[in-house]
gemmi code that builds the backbone of each chain (N, CA, C; Angstrom):
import gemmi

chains = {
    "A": [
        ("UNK", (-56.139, 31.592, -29.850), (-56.546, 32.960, -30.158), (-55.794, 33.932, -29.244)),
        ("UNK", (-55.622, 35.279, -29.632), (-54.631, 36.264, -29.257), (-56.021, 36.941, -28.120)),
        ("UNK", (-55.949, 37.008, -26.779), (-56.381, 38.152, -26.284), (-55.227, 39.285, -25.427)),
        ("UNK", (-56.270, 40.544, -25.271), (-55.672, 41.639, -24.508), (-55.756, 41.169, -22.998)),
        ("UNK", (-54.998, 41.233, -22.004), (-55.078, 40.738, -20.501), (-54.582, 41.996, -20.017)),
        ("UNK", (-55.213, 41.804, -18.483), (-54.877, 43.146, -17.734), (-53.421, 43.118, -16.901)),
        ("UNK", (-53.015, 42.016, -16.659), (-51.739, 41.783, -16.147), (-50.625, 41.032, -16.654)),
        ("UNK", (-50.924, 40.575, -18.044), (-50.189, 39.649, -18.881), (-49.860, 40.476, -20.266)),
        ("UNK", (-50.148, 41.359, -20.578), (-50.349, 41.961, -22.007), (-51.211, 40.865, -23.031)),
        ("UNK", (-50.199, 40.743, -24.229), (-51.131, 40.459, -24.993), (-51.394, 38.328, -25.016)),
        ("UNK", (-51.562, 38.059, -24.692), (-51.314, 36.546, -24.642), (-52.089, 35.455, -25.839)),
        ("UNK", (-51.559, 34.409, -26.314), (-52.363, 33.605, -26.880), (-52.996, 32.528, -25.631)),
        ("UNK", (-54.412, 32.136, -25.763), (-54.439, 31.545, -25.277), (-55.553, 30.133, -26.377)),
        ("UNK", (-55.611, 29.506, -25.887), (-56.801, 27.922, -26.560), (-57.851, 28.454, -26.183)),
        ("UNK", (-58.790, 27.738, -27.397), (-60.489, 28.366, -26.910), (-60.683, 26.935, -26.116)),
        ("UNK", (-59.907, 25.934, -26.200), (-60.510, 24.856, -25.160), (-60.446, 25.062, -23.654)),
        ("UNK", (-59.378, 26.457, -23.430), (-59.464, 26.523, -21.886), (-60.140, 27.372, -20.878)),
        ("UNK", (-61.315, 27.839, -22.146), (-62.166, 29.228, -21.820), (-63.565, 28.557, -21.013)),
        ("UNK", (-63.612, 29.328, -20.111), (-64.638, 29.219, -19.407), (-65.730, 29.640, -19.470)),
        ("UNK", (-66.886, 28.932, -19.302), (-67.971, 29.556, -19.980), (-68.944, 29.586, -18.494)),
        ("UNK", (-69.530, 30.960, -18.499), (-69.975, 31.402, -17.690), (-71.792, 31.867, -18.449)),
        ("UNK", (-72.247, 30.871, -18.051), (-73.774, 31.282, -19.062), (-74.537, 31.982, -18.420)),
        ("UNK", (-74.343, 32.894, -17.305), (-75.119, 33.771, -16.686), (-74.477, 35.169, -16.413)),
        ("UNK", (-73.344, 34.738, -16.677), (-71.837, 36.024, -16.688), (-71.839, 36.051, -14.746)),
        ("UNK", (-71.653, 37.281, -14.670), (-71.016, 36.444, -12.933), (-72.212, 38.450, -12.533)),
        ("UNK", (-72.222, 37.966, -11.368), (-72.849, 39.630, -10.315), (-72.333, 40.477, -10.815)),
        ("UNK", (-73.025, 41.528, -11.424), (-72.111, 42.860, -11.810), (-71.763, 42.880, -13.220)),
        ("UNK", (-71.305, 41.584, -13.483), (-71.056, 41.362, -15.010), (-71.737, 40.840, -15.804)),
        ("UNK", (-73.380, 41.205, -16.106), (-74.092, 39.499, -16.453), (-73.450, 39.482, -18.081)),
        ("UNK", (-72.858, 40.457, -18.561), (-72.524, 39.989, -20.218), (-71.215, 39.300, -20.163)),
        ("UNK", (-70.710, 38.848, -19.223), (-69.509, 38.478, -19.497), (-69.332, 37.229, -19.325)),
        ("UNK", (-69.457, 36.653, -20.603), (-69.487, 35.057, -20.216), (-68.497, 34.121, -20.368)),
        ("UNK", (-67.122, 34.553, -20.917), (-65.887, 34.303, -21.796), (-64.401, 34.181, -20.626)),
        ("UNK", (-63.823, 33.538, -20.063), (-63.451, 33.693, -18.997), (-62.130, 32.444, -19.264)),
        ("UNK", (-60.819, 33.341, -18.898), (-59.912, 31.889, -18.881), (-59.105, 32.483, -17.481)),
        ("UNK", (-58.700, 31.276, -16.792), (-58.241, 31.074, -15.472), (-56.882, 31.340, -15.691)),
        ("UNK", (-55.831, 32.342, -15.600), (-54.342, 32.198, -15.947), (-53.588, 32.190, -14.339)),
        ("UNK", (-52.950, 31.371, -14.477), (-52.306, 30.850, -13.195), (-50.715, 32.500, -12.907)),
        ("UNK", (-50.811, 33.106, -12.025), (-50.052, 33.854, -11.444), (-48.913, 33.644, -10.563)),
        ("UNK", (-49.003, 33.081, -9.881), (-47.953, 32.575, -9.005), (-47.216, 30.952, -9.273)),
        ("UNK", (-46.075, 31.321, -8.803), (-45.961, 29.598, -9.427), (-45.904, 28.645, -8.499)),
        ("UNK", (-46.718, 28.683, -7.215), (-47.020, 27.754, -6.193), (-48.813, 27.591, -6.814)),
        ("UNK", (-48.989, 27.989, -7.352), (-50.513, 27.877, -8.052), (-51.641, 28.511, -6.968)),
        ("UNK", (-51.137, 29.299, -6.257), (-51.828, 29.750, -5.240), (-53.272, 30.453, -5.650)),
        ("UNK", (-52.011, 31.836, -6.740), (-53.338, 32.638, -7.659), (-53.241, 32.651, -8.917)),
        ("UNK", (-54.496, 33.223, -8.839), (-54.858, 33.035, -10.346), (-55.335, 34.856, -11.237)),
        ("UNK", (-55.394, 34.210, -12.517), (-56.489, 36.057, -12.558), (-57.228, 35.016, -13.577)),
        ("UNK", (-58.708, 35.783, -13.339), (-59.871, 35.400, -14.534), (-59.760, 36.255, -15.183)),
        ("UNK", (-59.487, 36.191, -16.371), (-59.460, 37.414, -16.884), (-60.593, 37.065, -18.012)),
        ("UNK", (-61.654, 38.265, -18.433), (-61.836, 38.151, -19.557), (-61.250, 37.823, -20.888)),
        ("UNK", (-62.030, 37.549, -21.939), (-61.746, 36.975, -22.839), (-61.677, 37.902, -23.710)),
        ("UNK", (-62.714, 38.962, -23.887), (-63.631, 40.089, -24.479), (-63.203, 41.718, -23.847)),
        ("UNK", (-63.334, 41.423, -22.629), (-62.597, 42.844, -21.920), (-61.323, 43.020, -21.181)),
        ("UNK", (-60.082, 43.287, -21.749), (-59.100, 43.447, -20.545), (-59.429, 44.255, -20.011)),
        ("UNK", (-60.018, 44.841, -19.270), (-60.249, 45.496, -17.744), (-60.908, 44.834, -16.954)),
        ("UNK", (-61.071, 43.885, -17.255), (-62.677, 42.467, -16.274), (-61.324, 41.900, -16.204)),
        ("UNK", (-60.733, 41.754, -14.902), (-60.366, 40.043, -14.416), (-60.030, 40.473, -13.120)),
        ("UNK", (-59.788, 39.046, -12.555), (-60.282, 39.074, -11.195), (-58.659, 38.206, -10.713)),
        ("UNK", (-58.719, 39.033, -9.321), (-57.680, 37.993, -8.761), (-58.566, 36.893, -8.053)),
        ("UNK", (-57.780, 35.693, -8.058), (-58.376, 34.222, -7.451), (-57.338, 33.913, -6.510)),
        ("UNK", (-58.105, 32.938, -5.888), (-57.296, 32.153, -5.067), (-57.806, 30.900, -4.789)),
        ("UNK", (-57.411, 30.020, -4.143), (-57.595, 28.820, -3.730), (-57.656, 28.781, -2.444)),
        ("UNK", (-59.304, 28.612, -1.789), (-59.520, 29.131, -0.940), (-59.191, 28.006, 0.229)),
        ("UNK", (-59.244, 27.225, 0.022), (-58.594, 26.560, 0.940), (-57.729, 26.242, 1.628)),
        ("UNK", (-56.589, 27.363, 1.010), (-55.322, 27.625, 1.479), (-55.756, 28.480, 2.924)),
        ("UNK", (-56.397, 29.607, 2.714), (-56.439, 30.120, 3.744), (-57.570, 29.898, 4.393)),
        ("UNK", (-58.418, 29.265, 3.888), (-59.104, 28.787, 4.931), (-59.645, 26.999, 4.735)),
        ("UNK", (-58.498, 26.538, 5.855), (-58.603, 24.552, 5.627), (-60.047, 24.046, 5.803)),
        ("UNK", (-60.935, 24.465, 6.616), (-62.040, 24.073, 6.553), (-62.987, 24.897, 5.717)),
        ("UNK", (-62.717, 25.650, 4.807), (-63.498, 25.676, 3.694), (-64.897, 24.537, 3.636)),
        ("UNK", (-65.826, 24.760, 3.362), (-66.775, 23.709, 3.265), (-68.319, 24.254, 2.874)),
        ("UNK", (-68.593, 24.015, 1.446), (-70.380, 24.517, 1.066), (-70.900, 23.121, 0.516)),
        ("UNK", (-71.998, 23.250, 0.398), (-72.717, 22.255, -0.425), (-73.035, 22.821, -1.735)),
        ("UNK", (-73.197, 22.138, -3.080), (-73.233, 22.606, -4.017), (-74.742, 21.997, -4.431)),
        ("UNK", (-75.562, 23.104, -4.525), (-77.144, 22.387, -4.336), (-77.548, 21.860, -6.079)),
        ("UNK", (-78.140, 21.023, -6.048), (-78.439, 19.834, -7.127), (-78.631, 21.275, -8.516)),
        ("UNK", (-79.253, 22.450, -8.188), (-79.600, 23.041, -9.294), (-78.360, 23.790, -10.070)),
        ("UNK", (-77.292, 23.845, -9.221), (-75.997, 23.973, -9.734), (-75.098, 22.957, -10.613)),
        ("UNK", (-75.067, 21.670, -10.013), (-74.244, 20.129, -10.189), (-75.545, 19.929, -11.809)),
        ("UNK", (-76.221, 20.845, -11.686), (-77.142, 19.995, -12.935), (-77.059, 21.081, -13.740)),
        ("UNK", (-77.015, 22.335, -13.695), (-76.805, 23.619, -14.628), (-75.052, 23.419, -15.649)),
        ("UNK", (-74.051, 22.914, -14.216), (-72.871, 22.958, -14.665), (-72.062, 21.518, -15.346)),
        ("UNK", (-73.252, 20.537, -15.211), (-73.394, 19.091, -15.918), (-72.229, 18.553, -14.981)),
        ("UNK", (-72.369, 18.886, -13.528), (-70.900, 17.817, -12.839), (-71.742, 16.827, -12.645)),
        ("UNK", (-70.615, 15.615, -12.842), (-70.646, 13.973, -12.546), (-69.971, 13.340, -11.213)),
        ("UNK", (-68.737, 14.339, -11.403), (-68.226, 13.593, -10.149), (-67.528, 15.229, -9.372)),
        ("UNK", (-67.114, 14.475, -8.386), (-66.609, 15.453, -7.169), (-65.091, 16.040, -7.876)),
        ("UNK", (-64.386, 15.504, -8.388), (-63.128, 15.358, -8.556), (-63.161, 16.374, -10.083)),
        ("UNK", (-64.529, 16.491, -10.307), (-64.321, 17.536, -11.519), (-64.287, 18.898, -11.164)),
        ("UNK", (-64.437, 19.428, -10.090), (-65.184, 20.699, -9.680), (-64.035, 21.194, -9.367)),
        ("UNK", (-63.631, 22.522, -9.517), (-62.571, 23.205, -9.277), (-62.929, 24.254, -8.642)),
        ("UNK", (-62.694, 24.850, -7.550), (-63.259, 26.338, -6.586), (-61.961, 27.235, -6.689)),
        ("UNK", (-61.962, 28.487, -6.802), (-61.275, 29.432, -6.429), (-62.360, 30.324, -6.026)),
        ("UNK", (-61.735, 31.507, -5.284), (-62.601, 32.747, -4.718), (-61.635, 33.973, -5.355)),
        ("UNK", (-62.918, 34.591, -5.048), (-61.938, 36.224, -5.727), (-61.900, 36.803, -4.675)),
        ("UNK", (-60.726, 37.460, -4.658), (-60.324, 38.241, -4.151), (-60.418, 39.528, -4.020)),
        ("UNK", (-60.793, 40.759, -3.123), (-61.247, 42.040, -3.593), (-59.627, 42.712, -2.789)),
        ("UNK", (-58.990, 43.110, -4.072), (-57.829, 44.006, -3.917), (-57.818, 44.791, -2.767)),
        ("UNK", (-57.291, 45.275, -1.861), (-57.439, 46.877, -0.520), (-55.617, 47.244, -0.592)),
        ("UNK", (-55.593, 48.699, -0.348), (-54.600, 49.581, -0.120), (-54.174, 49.312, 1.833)),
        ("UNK", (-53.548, 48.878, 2.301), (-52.146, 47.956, 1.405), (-52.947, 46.357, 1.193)),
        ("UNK", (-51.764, 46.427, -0.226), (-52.620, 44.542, -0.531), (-52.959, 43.561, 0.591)),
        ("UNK", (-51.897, 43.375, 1.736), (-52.114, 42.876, 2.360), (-53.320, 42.738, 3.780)),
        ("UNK", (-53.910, 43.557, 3.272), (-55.349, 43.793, 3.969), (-56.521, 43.230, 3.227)),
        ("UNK", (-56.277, 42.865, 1.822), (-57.303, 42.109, 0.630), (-57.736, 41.243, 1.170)),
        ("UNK", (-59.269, 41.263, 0.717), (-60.034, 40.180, 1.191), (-59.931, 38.777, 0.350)),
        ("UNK", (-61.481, 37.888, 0.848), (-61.492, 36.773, -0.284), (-63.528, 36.662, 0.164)),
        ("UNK", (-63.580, 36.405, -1.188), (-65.226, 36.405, -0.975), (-65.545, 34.789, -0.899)),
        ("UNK", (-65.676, 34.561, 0.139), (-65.716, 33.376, 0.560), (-67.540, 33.023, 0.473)),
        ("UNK", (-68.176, 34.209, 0.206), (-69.497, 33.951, 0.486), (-70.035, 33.831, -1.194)),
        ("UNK", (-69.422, 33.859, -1.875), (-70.001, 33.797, -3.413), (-68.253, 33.089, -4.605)),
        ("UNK", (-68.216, 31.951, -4.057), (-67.022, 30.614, -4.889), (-67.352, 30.854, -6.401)),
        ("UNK", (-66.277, 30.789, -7.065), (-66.336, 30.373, -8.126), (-66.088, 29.465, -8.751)),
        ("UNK", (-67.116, 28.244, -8.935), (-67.091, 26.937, -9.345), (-67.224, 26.548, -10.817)),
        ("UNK", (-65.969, 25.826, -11.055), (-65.971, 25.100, -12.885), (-65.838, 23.953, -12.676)),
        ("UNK", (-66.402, 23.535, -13.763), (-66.426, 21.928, -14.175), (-65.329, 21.675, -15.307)),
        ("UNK", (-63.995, 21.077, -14.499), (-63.003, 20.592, -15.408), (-63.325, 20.184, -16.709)),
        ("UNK", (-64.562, 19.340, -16.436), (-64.758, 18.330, -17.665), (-65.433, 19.189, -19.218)),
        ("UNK", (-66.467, 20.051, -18.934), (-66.438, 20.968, -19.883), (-66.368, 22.079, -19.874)),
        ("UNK", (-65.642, 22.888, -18.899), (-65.093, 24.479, -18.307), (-66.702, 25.342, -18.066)),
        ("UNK", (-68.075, 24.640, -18.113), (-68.952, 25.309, -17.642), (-68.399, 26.243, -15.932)),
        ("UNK", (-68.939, 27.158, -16.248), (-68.923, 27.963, -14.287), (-69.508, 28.732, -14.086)),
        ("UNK", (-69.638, 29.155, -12.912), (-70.841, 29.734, -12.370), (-70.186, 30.625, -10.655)),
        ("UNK", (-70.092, 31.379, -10.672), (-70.050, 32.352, -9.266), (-71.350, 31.915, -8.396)),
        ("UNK", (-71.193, 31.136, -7.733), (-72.422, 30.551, -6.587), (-72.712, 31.727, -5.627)),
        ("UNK", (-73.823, 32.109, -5.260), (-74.168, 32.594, -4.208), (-74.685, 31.767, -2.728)),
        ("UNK", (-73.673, 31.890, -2.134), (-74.521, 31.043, -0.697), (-75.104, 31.374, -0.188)),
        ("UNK", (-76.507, 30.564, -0.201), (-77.567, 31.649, 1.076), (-77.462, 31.137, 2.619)),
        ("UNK", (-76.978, 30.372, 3.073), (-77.053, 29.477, 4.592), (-75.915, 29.171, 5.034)),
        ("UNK", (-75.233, 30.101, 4.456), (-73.657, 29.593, 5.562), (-73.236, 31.383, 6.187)),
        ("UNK", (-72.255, 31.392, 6.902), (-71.851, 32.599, 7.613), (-70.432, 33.151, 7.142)),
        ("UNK", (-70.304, 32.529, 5.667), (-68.897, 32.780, 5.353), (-68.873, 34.406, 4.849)),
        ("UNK", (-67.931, 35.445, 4.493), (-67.877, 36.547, 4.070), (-67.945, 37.114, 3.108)),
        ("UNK", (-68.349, 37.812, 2.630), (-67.989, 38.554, 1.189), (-66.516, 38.679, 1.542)),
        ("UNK", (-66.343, 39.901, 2.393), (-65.098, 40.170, 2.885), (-63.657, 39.207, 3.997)),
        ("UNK", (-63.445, 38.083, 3.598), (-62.816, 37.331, 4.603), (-61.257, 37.561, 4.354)),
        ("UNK", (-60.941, 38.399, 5.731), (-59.668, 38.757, 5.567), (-58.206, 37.737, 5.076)),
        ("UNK", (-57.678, 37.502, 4.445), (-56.893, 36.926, 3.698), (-55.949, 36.327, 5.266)),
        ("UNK", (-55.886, 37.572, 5.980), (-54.819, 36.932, 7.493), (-56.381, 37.247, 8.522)),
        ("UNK", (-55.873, 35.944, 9.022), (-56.725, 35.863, 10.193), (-56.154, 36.923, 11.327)),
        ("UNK", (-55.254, 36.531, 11.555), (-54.735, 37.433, 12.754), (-53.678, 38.552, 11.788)),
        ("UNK", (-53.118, 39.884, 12.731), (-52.912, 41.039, 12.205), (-51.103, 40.479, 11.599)),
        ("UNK", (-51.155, 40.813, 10.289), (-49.766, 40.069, 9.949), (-48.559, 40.564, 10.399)),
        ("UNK", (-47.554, 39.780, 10.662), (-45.841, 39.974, 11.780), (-45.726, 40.980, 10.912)),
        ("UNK", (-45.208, 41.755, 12.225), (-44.682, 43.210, 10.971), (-43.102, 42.715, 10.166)),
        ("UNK", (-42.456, 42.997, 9.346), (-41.561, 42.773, 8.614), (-40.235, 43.127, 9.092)),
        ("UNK", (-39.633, 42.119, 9.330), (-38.272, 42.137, 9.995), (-37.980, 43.536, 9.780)),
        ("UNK", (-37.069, 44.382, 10.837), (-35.941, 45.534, 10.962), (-37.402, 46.413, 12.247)),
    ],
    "B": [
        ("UNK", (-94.165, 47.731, -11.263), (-94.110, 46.246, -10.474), (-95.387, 46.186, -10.061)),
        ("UNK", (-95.739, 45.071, -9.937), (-97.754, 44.961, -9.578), (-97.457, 44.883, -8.016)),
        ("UNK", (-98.560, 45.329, -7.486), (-98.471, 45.292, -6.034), (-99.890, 44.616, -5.543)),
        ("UNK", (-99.361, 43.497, -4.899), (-100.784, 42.650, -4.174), (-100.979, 42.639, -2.691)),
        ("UNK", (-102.150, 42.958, -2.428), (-102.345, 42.701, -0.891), (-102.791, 41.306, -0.579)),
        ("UNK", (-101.705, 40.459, 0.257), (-102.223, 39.226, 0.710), (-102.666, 39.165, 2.238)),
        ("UNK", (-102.903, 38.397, 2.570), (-103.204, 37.816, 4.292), (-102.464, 36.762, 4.363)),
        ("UNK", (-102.292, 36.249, 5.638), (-101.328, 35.722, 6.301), (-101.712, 34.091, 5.538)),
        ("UNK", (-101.165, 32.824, 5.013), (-101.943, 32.202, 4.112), (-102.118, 32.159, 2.805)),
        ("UNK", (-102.364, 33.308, 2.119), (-102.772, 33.417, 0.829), (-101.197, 33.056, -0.039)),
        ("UNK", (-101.474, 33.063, -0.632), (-100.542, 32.483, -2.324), (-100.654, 33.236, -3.329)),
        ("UNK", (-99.689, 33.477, -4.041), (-99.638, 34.601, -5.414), (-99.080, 33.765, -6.537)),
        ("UNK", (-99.486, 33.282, -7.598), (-98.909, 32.487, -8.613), (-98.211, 33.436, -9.686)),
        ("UNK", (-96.873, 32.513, -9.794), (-95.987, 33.661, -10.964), (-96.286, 32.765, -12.102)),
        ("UNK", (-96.308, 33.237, -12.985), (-96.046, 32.071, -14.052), (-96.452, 30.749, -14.069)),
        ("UNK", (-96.325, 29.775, -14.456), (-96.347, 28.211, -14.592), (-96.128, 27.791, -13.047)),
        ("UNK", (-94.745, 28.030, -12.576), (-94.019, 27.403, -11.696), (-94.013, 27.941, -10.782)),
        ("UNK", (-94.016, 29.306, -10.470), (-94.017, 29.475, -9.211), (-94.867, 30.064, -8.488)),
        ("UNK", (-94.957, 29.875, -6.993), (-95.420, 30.466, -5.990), (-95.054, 30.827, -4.581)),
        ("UNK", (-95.999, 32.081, -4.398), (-95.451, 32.440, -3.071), (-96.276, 32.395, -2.263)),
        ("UNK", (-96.061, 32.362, -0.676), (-96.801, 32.381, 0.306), (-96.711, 33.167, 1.447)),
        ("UNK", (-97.477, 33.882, 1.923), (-97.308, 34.704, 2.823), (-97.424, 33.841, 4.514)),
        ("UNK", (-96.588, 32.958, 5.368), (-96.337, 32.063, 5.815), (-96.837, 32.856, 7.056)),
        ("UNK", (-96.222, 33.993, 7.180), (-96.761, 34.877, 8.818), (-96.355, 35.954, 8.642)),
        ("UNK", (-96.690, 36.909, 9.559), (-96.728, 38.207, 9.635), (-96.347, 38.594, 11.193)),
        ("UNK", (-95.366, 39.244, 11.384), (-94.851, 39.867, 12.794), (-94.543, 41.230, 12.899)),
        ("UNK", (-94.962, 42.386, 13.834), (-94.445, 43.318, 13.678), (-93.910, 44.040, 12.331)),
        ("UNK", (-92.406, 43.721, 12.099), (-91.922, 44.617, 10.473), (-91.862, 43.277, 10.050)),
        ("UNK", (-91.619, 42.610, 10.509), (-91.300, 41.022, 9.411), (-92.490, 40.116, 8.561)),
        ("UNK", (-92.277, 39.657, 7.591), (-92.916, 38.873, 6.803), (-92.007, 37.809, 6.572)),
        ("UNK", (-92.891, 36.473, 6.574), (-92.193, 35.243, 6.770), (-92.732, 34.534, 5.011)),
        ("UNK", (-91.847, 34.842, 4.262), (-92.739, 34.204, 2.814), (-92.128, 32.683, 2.369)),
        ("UNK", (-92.969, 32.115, 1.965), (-92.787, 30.595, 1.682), (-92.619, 30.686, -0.090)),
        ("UNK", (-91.507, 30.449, -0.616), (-91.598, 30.268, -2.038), (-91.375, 28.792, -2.717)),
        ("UNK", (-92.255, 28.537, -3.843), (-91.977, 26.777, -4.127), (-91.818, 27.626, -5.760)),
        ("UNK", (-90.414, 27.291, -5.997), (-89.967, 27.346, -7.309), (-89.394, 25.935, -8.331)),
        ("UNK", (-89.441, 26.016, -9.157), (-87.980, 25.056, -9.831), (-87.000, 24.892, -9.373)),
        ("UNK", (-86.212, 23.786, -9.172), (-84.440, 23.897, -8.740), (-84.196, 24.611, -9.364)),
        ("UNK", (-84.098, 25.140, -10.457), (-83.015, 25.955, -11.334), (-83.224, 27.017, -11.367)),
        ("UNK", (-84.111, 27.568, -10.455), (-84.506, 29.030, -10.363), (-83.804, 29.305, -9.338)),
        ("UNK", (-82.754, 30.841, -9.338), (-82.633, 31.291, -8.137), (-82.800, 32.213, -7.468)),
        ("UNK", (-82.777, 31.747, -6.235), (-84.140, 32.697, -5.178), (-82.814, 33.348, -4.109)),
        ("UNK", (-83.012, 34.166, -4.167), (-82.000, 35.033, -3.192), (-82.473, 36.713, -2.713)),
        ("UNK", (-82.115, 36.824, -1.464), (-82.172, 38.182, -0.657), (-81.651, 39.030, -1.377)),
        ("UNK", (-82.300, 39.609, -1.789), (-82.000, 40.875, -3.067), (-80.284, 41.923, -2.233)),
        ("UNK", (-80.618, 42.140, -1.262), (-79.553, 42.698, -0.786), (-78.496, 41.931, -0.298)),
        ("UNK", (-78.255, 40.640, -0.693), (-77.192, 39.526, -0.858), (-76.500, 39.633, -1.988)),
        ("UNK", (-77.565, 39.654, -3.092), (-77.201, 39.756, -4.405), (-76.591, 40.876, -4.746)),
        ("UNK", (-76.924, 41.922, -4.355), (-76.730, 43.647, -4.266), (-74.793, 43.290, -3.732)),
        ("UNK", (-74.744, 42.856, -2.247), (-73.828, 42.986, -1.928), (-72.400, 42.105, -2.542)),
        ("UNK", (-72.826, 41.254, -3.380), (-71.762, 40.093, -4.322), (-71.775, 41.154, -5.317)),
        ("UNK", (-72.866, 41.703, -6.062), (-72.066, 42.596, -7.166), (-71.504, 43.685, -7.406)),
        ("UNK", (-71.605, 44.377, -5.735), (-70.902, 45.256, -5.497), (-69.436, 44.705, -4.796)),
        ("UNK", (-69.478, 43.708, -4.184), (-68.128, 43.030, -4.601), (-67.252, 42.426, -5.641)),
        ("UNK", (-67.908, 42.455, -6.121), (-67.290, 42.054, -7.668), (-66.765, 43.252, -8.606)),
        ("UNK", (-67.846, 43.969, -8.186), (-67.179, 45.551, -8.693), (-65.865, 45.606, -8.720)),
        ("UNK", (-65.786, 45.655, -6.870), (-64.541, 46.367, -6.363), (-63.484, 45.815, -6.714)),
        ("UNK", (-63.569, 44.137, -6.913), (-62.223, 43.551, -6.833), (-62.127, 43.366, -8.461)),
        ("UNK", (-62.177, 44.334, -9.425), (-61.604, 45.163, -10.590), (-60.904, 45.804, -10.561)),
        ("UNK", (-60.723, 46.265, -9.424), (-59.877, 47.704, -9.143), (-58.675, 46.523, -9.620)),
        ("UNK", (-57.527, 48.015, -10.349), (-56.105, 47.383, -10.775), (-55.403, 47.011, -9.630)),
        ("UNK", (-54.116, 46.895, -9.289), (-53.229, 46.372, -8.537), (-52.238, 46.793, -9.030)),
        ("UNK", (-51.013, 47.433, -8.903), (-49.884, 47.684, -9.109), (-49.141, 47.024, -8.366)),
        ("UNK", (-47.746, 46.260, -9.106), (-46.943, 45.848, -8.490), (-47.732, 44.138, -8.148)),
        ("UNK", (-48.606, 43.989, -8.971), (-49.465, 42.316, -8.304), (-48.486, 41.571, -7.527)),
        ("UNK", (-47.772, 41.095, -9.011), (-46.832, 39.706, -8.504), (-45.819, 39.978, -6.950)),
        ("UNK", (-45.507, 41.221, -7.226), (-44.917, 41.378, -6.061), (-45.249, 41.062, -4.769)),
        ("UNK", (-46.668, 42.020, -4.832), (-47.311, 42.026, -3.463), (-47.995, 40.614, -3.340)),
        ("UNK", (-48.082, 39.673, -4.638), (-48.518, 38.199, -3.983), (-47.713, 37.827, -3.358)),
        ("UNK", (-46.093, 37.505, -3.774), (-45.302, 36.915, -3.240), (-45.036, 36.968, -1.851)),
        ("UNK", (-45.187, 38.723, -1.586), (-45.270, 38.684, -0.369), (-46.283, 38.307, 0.994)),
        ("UNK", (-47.291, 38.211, -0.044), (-48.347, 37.341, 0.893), (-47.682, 36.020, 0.921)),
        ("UNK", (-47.876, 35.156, -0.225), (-47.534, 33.891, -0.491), (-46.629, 33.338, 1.219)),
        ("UNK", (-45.541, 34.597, 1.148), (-44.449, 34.101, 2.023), (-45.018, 34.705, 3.636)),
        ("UNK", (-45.945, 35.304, 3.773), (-46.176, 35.633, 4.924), (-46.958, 34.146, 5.973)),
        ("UNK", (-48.033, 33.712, 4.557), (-48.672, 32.655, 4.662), (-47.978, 31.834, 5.008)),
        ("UNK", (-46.760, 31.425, 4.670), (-46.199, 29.979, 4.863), (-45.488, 29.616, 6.480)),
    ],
}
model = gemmi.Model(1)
for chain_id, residues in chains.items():
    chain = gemmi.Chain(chain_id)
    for i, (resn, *xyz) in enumerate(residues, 1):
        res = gemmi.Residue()
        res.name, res.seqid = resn, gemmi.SeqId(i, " ")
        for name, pos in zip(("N", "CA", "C"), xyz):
            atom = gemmi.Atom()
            atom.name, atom.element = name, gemmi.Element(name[0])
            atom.pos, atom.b_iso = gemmi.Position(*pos), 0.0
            res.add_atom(atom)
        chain.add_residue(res)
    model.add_chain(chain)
structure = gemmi.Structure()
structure.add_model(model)
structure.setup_entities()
């Protein structure tokens, strides 16, 4: 099927690779239609973009890039909402909240966005017991200023 | 919204499944005990507040995306 995208124009994409979000995500609860399009070609990011609205999508990332010890528990009422079986199905990215200059953009490390490979169910988790950020600066320390 | 006065102890039944408990009382704080369903979720309203006002924000467009990833990409490495 043909959708409108906010950074791709018009794209075809498969309804097998749409993500289904049965609660829609914070902010968005109608938006339940969601495909992951890969941006970079180290697979770093991503955009979610709606399915239904090009103005809904989100930059992603793979949060473990920037942060290696990444680490939540995914509590039983999730692993049973999103029908995971095994570990190896679960896919995490975080969104990213854009800032002027980009390179000041965060990553919401405190609310993951978790899919289940096996039938693209997902769900934006909220963590209540860890100390991770809404806002977690993308550079830990202040980035090298740019050669000259 | 119904408004109940409990004591420190008492229990308020929602529905079928759930309940709350008023566990203790300190100064401004209230300590509440809730026994829900797993599949219910229970969260600090101003947690929730603050994810969907993050979610908001990171709508905002981006000009120039790919660019300015790359240049992260390569700052990162």
């Amino acid at each position: 099927m043909k959708i409108r995208t906010k950074y791709h124009g018009e794209m075809t994409i498969n309804e097998e690779d749409i993500l289904h979000f049965e609660k829609g995500i914070p902010g968005f609860p109608n938006e339940m239609k969601f495909v992951l399009i890969p941006l970079t070609d180290d697979g770093l990011f991503q955009v979610l973009q709606s399915t239904v609205n090009e103005d809904i999508a989100f930059i992603t990332t793979d949060p473990f890039f920037f942060k290696r010890d990444y680490d939540f528990v995914v509590d039983d009422a999730i692993v049973e909402s999103l029908g995971i079986q095994q570990e190896k199905d679960v896919k995490v990215v975080v969104i990213i909240t854009p800032q002027e200059p980009f390179n000041q953009s965060t990553a919401n490390l405190q609310a993951p966005v978790v899919m289940n490979k096996n039938n693209n169910k997902a769900r934006q988790v909220i963590l209540n017991n860890t100390n991770y950020l809404t806002k977690h600066p993308l550079f830990a320390e202040e980035p090298v200023a740019a050669k000259g | 919204m119904l408004v109940l006065s409990r004591k420190k102890g008492q229990t308020i039944r929602i529905g079928d499944d759930i309940e709350i408990t008023i566990v203790a009382t300190a100064n401004d704080q209230v300590k509440i005990g809730i026994q829900a369903p797993k599949n219910v979720e229970i969260l600090r309203q101003e947690l929730f507040e603050e994810i969907q006002a993050e979610n908001k924000a990171a709508t905002a467009s981006v000009d120039n995306l790919l660019s300015n990833l790359k240049n992260l990409s390569n700052l990162k490495k």
